[in-house]
C-alpha angles and dihedrals in degrees: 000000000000090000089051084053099040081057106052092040087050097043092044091047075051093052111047092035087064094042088047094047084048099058090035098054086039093052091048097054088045084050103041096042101024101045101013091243147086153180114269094218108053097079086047096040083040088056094049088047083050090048100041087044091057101053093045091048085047091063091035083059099060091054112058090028104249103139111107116254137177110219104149085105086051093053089051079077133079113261095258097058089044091066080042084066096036092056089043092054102045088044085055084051098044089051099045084042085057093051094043087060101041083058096048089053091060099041095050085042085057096042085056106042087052087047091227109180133201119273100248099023139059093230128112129269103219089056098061094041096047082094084078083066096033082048096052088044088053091047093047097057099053086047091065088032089059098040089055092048087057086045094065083039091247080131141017088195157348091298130094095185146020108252091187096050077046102051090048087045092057090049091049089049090052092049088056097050086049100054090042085064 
């Protein structure tokens, strides 16, 4: 249940970033080239969305398994030792995950105690760059999500599919169809 929640929250925050950046970005150009003005916040509310679109997509990645990976020297092990290699790595990203947001903390608990505010807008700081800690949390979560997942041998890895047996099924495909013709 909370999974199911965490996804549709995540894919939603997804969603509407990139259509925000998008008519932001969009508006700006029309501003900027079509009436020779502008409004001095978009770039800087547009860098926050970008920022803020990355570190959630970082976390959606994970979990659907879309972060490159080369595993062709992985697969040269037996499968045990592949799952070996798939808990070792996650452990290495949960803990780097963990740091990452022990340091967040301090640094947002410093931004706030100074007061710093954005550029263009009289809005805090520590507001807009939480995401660096929302981010880690996010991240977090699909990483023990996926070492559990390699636990219950669902998965020996980060990765969902195979992009090389892939590769080679899309130019089979493509033979066929060619020969069909």
């Amino acid at each position: 249940m909370l999974a199911k929640t965490i996804n549709t929250i995540e894919e939603t925050i997804i969603s509407l970033l990139l259509v925000g950046m998008t008519l932001l970005v969009f508006l700006d150009v029309v501003l900027r080239f079509g009436f020779n003005s502008g409004v001095p916040w978009f770039q800087e509310v547009t860098l926050y969305m970008m920022a803020w679109f990355v570190l959630f997509g970082a976390s959606y990645g994970v979990k659907v398994g879309a972060h490159i990976g080369v595993d062709s020297f992985v697969k040269l092990f037996p499968k045990k030792i592949r799952r070996a290699m798939g808990l070792l790595s996650v452990s290495i990203c949960i803990a780097y995950s963990i740091i990452f947001m022990i340091a967040a903390w301090n640094y947002l608990k410093k931004l706030k105690k100074i007061g710093i505010e954005m550029e263009d807008l009289e809005f805090q700081r520590w507001v807009t760059e939480s995401i660096i800690l929302i981010g880690f949390i996010l991240l977090l979560f699909r990483f023990i999500q996926l070492f559990i997942r390699i636990l219950k041998g669902e998965a020996e890895g980060f990765s969902h599919i195979d992009e090389a047996q892939e590769a080679l099924e899309i130019v089979d495909l493509g033979k066929t169809e060619n020969k069909e013709k």
